[in-house]
Backbone as a printed PyTorch tensor [residue, N CA C, xyz], in Angstrom:
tensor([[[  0.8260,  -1.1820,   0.0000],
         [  0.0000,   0.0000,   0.0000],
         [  0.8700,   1.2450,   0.0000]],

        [[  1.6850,   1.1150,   0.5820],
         [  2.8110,   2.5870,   0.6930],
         [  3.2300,   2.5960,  -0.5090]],

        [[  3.9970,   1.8580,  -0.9120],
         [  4.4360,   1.6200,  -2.6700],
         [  2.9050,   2.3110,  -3.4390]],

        [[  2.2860,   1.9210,  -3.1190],
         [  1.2690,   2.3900,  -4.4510],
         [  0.8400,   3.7330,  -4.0220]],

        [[  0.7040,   4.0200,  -3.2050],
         [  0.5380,   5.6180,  -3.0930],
         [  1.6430,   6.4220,  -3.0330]],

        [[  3.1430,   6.3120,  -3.0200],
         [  4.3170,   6.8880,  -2.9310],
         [  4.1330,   8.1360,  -4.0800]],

        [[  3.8730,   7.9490,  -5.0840],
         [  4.1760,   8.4470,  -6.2550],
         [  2.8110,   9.9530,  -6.1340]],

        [[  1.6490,   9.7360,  -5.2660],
         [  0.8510,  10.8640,  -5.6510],
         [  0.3230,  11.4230,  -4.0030]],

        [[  0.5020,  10.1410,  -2.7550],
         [  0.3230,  10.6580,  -1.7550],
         [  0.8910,   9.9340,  -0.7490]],

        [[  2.2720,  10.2000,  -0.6590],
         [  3.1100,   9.0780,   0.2780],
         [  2.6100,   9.5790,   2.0710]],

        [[  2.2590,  11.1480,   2.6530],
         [  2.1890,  10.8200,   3.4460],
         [  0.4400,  10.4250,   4.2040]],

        [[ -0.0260,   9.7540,   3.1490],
         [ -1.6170,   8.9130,   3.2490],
         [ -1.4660,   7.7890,   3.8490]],

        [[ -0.2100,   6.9390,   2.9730],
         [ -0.1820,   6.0290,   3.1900],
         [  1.2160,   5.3890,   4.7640]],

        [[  1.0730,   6.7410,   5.1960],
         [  2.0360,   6.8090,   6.3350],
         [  0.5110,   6.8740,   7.6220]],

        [[ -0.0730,   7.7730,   7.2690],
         [ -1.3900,   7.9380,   7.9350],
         [ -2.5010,   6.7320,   8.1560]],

        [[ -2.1980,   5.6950,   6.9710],
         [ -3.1760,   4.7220,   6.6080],
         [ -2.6490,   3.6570,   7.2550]],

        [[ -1.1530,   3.6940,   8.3420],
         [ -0.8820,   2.4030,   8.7690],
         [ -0.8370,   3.1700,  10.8640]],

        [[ -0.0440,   4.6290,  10.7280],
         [  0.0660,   5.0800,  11.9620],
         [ -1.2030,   4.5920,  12.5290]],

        [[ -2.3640,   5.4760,  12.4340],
         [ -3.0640,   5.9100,  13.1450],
         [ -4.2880,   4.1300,  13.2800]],

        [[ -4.6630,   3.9080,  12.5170],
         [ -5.0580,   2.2650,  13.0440],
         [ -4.4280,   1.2310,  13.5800]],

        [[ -3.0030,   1.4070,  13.4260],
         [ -1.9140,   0.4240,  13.9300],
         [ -1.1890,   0.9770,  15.2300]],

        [[ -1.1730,   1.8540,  14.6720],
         [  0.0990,   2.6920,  16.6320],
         [ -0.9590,   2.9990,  17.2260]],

        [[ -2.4690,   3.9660,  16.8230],
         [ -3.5580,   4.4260,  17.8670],
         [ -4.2310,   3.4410,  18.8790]],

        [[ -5.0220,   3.0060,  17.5030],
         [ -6.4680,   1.7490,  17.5470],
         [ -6.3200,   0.7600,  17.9620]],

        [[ -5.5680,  -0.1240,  17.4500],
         [ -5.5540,  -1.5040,  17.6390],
         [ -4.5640,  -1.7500,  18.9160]],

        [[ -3.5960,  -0.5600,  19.2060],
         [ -2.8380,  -1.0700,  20.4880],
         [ -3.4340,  -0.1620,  21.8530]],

        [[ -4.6560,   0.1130,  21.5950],
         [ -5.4030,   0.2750,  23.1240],
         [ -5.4280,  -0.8270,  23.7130]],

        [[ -5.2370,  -0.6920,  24.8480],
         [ -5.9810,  -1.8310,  26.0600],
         [ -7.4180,  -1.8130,  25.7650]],

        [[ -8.1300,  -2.9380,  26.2410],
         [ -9.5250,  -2.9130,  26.5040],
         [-10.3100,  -4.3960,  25.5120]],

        [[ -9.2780,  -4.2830,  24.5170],
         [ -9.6610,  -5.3510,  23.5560],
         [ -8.8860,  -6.0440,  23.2440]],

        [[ -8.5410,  -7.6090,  23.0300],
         [ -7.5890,  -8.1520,  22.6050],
         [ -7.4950,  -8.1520,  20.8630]],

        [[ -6.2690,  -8.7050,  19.9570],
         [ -6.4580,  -8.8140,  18.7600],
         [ -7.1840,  -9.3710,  17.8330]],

        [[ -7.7340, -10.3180,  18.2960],
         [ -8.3520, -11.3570,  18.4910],
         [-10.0910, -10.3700,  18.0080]],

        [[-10.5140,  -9.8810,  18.8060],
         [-11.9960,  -9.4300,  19.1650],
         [-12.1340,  -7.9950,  18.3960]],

        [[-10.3700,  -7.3850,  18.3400],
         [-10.5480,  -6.2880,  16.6220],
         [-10.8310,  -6.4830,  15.5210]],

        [[ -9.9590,  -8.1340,  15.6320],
         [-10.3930,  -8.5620,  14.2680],
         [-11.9480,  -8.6240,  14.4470]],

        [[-12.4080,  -9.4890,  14.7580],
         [-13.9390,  -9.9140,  14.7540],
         [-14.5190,  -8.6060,  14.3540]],

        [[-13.8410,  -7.5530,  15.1030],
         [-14.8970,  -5.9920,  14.6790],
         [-14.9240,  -5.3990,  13.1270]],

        [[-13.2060,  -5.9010,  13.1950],
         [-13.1120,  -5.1650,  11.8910],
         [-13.7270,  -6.2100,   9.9460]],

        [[-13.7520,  -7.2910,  10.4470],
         [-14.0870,  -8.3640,   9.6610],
         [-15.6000,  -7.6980,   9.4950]],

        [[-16.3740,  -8.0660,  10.8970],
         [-17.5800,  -7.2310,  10.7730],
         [-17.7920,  -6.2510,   9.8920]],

        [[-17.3160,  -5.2590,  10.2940],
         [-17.3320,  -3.7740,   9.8530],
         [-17.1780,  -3.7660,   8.0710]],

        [[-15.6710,  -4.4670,   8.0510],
         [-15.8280,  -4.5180,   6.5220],
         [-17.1830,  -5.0910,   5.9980]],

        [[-17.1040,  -6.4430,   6.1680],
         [-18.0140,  -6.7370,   5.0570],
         [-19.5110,  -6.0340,   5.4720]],

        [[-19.8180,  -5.2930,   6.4120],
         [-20.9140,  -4.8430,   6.2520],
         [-20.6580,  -3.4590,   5.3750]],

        [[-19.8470,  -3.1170,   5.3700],
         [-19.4580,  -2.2660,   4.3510],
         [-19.5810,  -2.3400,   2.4350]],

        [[-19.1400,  -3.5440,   2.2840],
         [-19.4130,  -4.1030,   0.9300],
         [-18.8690,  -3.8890,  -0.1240]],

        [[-18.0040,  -2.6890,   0.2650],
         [-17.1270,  -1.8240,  -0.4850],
         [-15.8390,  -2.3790,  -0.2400]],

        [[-15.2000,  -2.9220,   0.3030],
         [-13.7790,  -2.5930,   0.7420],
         [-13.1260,  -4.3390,   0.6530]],

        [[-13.5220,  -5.1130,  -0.4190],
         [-12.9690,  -6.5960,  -0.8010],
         [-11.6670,  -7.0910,  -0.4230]],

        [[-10.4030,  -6.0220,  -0.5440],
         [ -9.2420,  -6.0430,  -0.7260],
         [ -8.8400,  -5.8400,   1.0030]],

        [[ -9.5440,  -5.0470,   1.5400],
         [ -9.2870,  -4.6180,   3.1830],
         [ -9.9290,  -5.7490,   4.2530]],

        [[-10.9350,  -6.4160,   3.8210],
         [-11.7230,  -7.1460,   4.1060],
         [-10.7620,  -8.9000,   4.1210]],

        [[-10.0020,  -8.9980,   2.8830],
         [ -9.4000, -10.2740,   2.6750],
         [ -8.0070,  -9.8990,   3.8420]],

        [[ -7.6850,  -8.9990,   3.4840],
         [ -6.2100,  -8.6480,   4.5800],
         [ -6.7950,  -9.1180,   5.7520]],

        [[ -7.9580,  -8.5300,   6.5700],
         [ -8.3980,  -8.7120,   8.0370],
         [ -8.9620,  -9.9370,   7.9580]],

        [[ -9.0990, -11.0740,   6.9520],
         [ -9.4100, -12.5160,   7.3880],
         [ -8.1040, -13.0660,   7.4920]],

        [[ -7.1530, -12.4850,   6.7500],
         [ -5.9550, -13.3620,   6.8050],
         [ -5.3380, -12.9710,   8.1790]],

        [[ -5.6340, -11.3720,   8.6970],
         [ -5.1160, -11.3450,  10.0600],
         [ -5.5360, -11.8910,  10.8850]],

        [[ -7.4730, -12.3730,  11.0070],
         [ -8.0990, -12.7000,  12.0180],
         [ -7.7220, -14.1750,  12.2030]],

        [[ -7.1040, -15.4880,  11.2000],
         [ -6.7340, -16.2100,  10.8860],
         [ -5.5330, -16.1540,  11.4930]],

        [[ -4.6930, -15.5580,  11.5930],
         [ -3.4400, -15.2070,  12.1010],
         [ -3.5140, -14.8250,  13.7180]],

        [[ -4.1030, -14.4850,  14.1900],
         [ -4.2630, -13.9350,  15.4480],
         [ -5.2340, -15.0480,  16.3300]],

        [[ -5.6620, -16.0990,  15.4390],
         [ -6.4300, -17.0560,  16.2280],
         [ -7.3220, -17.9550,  15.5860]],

        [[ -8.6490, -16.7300,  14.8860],
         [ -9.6080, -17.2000,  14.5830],
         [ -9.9250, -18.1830,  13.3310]],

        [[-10.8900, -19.3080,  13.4020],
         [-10.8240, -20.6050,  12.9810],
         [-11.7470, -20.2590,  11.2320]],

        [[-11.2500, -20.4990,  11.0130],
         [-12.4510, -20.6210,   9.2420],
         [-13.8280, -20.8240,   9.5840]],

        [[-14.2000, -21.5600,  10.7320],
         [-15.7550, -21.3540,  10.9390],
         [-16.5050, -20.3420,  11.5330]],

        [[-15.1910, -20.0340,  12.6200],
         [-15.8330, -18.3040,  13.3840],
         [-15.7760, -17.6070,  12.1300]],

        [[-14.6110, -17.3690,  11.2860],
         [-14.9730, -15.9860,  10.1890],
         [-16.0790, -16.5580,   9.3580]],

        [[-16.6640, -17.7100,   9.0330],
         [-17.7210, -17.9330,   8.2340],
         [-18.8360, -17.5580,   9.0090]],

        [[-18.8550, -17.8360,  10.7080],
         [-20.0440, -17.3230,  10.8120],
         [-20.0320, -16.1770,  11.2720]],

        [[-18.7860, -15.1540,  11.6840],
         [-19.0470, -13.6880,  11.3650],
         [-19.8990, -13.5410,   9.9010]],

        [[-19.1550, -13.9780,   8.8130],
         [-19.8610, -13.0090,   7.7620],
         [-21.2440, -13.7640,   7.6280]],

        [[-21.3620, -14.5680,   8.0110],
         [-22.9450, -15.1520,   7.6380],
         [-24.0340, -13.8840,   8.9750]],

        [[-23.3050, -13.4350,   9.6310],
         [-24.2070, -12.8850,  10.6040],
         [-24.8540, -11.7120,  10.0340]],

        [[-23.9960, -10.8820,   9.1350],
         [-23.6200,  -9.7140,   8.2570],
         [-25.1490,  -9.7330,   7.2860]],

        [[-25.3000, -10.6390,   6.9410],
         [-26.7180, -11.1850,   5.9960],
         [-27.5510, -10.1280,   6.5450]],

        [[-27.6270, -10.4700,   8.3340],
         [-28.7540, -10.1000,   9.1450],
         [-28.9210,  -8.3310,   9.6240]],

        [[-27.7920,  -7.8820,   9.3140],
         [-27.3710,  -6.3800,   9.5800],
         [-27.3100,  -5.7990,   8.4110]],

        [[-26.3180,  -6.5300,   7.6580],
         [-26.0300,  -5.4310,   5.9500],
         [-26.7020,  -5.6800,   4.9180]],

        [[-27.4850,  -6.8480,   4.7840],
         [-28.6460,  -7.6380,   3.7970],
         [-27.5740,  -8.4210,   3.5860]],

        [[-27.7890,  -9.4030,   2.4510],
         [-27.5570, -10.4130,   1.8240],
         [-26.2400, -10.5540,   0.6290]],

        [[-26.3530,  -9.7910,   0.0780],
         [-25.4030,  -9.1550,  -1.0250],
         [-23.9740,  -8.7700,  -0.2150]],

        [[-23.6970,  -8.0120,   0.8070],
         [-22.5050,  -7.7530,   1.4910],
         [-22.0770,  -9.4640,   2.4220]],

        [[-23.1450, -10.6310,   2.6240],
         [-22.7860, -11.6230,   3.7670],
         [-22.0270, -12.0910,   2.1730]],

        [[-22.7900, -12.5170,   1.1980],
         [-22.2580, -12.8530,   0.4000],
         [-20.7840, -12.7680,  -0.2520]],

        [[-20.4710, -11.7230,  -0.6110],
         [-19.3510, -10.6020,  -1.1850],
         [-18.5010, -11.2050,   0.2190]],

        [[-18.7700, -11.0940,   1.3520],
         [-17.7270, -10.9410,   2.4230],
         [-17.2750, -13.1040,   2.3740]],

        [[-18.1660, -13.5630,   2.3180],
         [-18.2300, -15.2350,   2.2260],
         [-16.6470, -15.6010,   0.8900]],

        [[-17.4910, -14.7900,  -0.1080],
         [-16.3160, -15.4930,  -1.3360],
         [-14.9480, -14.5600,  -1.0200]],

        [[-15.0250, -13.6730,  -0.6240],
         [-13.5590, -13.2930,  -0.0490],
         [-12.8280, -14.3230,   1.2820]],

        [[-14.0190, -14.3200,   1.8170],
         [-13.2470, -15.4390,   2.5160],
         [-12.7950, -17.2660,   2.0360]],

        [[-13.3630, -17.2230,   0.7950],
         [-13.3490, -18.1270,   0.3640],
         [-11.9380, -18.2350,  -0.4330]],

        [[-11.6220, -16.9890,  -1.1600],
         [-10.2740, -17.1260,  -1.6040],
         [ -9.4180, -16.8500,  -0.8220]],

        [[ -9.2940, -16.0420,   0.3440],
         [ -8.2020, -16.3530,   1.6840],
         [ -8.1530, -18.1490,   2.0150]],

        [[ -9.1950, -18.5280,   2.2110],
         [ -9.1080, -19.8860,   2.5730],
         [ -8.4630, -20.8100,   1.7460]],

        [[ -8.5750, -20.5480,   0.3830],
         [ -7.9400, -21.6210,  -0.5440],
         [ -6.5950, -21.6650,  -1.2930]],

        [[ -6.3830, -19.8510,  -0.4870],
         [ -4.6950, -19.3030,  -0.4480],
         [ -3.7360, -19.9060,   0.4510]],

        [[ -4.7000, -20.2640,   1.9190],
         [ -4.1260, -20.5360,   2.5430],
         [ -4.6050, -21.9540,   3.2430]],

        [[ -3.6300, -23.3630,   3.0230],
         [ -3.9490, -24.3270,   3.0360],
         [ -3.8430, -24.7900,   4.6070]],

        [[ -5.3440, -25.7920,   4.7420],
         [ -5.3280, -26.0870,   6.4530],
         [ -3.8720, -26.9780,   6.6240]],

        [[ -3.8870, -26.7360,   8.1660],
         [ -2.6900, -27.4640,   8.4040],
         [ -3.4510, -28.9170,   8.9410]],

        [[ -2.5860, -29.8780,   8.0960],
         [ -2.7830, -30.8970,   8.7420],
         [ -3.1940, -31.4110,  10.3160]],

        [[ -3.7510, -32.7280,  10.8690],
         [ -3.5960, -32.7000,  12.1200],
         [ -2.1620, -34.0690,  12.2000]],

        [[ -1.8320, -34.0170,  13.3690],
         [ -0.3970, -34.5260,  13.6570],
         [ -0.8590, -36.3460,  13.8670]],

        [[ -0.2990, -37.0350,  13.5390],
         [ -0.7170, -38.6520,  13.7000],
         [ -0.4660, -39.3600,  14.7440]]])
């Protein structure tokens, strides 16, 4: 993201990592874990934001959460944003998921 805005608004993309990353996400009060969940939320009820939306499954994935909690975050989304955003947010999670292969279990 810095790379791609360098050329017309480098300090956006200085702004676009400070202030959600050094502010937001490192308050006390919430673990990483339960931002994600917000922000997974948030996106796909949004419907707009595909590309921001796949980053925060691969983080919420990263920070803990299982392929069935983010399936049934966005299936909840149906019930708040209509149908069209649970959707949109489902097949994004669908290509995070098939980017990233389950790990085996141990024998």
């Amino acid at each position: 993201m810095i790379d791609a805005l360098a050329d017309i608004a480098p300090d956006f993309a200085t702004y676009l990592f400070e202030f959600p990353f050094g502010d937001i996400y490192s308050r006390p009060g919430l673990s990483l874990r339960d931002r994600e969940i917000a922000t997974i939320a948030a996106l796909a009820a949004m419907g707009t934001a595909q590309p921001q939306l796949k980053v925060h499954i691969e983080a919420g994935l990263n920070v803990g959460l299982s392929r069935e909690e983010i399936t049934e975050i966005l299936m909840q989304m149906a019930v708040y944003a209509g149908f069209p955003a649970a959707l949109n947010g489902l097949f994004a999670a669908r290509e995070v998921f098939a980017a990233r292969p389950v790990a085996e279990p141990p024998e």
